[in-house]
C-alpha positions in Angstrom: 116.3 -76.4 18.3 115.3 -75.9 14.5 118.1 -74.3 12.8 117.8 -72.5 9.2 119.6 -73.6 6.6 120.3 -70.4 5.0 122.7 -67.5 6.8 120.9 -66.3 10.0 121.5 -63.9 13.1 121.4 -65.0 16.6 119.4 -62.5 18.8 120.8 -63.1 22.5 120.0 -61.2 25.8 122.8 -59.9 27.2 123.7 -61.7 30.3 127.3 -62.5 32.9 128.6 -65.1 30.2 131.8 -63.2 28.5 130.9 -61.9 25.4 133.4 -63.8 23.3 132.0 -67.1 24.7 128.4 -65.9 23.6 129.7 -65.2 19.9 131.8 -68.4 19.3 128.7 -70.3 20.9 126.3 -68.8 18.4 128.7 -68.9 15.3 130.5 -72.0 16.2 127.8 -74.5 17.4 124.9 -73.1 15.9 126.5 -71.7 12.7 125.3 -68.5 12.9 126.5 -65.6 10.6 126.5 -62.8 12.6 125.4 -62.2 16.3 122.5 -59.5 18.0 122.9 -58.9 21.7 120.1 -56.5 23.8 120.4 -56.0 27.1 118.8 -57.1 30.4 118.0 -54.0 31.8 115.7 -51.4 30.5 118.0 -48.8 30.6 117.6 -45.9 28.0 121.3 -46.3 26.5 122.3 -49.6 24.6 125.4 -50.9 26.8 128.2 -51.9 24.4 130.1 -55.2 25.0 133.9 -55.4 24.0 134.4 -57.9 21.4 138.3 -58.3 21.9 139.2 -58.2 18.0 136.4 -61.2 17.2 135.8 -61.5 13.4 132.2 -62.2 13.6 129.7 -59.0 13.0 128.0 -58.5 16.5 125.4 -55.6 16.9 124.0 -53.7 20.5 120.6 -53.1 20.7 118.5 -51.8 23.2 116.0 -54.4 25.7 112.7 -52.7 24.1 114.3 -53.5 20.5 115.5 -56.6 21.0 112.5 -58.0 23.4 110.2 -56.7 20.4 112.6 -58.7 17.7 112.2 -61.6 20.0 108.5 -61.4 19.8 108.0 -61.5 16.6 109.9 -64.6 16.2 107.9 -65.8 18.7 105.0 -65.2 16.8 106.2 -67.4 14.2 107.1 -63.9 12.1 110.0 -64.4 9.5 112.8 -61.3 10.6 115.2 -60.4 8.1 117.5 -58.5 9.3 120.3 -55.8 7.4 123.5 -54.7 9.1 125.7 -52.0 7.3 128.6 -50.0 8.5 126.8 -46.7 10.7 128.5 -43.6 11.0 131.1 -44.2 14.0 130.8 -41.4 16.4 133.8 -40.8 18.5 134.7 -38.5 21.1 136.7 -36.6 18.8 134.4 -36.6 16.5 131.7 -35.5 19.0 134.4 -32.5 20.3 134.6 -31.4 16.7 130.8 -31.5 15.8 130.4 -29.1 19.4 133.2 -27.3 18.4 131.6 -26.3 14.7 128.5 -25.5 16.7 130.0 -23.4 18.7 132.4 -21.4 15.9 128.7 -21.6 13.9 126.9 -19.7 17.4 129.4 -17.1 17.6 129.6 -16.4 14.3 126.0 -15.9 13.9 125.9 -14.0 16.9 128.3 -11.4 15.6 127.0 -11.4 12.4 123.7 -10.2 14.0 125.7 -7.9 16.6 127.2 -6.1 13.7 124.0 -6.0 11.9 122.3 -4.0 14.7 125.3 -1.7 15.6 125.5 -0.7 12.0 121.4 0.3 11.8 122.0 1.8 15.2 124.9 3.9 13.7 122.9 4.8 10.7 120.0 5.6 12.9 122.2 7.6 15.1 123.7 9.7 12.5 120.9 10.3 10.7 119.3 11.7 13.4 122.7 13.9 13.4 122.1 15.2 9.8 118.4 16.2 10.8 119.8 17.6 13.9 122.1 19.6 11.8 119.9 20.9 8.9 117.2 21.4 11.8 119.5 24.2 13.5 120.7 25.5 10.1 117.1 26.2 8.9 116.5 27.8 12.7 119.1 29.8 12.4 118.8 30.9 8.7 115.0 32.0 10.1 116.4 33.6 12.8 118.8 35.5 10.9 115.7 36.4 8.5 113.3 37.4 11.8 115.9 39.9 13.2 116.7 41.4 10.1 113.1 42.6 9.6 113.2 43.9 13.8 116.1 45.6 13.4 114.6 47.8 10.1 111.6 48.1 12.4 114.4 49.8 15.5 114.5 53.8 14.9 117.4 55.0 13.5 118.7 58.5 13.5 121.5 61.3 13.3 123.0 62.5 16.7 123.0 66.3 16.2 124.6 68.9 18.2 122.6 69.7 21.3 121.5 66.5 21.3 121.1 64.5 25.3 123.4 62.0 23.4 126.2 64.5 23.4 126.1 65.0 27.4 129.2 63.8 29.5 127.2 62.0 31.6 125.0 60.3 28.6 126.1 56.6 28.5 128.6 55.3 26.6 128.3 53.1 23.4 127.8 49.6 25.8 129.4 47.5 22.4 132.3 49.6 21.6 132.7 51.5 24.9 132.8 54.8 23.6 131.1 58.3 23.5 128.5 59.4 20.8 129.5 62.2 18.3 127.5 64.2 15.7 126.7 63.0 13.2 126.8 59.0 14.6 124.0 57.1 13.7 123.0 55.4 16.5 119.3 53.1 16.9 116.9 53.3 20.0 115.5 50.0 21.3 112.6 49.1 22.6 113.9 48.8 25.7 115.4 52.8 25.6 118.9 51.7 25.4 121.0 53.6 22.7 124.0 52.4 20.6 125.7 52.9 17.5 123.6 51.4 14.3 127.2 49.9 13.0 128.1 48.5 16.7 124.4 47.5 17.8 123.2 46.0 14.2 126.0 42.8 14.1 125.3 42.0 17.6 121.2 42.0 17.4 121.5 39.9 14.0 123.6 37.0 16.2 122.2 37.3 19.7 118.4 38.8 19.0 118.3 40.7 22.4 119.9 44.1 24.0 123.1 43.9 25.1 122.4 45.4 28.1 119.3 44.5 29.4 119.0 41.1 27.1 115.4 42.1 26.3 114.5 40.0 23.4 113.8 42.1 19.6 111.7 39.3 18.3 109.2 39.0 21.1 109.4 42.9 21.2 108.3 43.2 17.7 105.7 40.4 18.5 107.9 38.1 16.0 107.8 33.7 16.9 110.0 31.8 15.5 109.2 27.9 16.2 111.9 25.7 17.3 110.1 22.4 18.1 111.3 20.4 15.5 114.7 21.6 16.8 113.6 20.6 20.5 112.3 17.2 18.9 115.6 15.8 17.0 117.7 17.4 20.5 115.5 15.6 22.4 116.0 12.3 19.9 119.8 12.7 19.5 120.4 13.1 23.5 118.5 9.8 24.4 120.6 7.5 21.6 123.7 8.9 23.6 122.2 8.3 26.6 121.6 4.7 25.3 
């Protein structure tokens, strides 16, 4: 066998000689430098050897690699060859590497958890805010809606001989007592009678009789629209639902 006279690199196939007695055969008889070992088998993963402390550089490479190395030569092809120190991967390393992966994966994961709860909460409490100035505009057009029905209710003076004045005219049904002359008292639509200064509060908060409940607004042909009300209830019950 031609040898080079320069520094070369034995290319062996990995075989049931001991790997030690493959190096100091190469290096030893043959003089060669450093020492390339593929294996037999086609098998995906490159199947290290234990070199037992040996001195000489030996490298692992897969059948395909090494088969197509050996071609070449074959082929009367000139291969040179570079070997450097590689990054040596150990399973501690490898246990740290998953471990920053996973620290990495969690982190991102709560970055973008805290992300979406914090628009949610924004979400949620501006819907809140529209709730609220939604019912304080409602109710400040309410307000305005039952003042102008209650100047439209008939006011008057009781006066003596007046059916008001009867003992068995009903009572007052806010303050639970008798008329007098004198009172002013207002009629609603409905017929009932109270006193304007019992009557007037009440129809400015609740809008309707207090006995019979009829409502002043729709009495007086008054609306007053509550959907935008309806649609930020609607919007503020379903994000609590959620």
């Amino acid at each position: 066998m031609d040898l080079p006279s320069e520094r070369w690199i034995a290319l062996i196939e990995r075989g049931k000689c001991p790997f030690q007695d493959k190096i100091k055969r190469a290096t030893e008889k043959y003089n060669a430098t450093a020492v390339v070992i593929y294996n037999e088998n086609k098998t995906e993963d490159t199947i290290f050897m234990s070199q037992e402390d040996s001195e000489v550089l030996s490298v692992n490479l897969k059948k395909v690699d090494g088969e197509h190395i050996k071609r070449l030569l074959a082929s009367g092809i000139s291969v040179k060859m570079t070997i450097s120190i590689g990054k040596k991967y150990t399973k501690e390393a490898t246990q740290s590497n998953i471990s920053k992966t996973s620290v990495l994966f969690v982190s991102i994961s709560f970055i973008v958890l805290m992300i979406i709860s914090l628009a949610w909460l924004v979400f949620y409490y501006i819907q809140r805010f529209r709730y609220a100035h939604a019912k304080e505009r409602l109710a400040r057009r309410l307000a305005s809606a039952a003042k102008k029905a209650i100047a439209k209710i008939p006011q008057r003076n009781v006066k003596s001989g007046d059916k008001e004045l009867d003992s068995d005219f009903d009572q007052c049904a806010v303050c639970i007592e008798g008329y007098k002359a004198h009172d002013v008292i207002r009629t609603l639509p409905c017929k009932h009678v109270f006193h304007k200064s019992c009557v007037d509060p009440w129809l400015l908060e609740q809008r309707s009789c207090p006995m019979c409940k009829l409502d002043i607004l729709r009495a007086y042909g008054m609306q007053v629209s509550t959907s935008l009300l309806f649609d930020v209830c609607i919007e503020v019950y379903l994000m609590k639902e959620n």
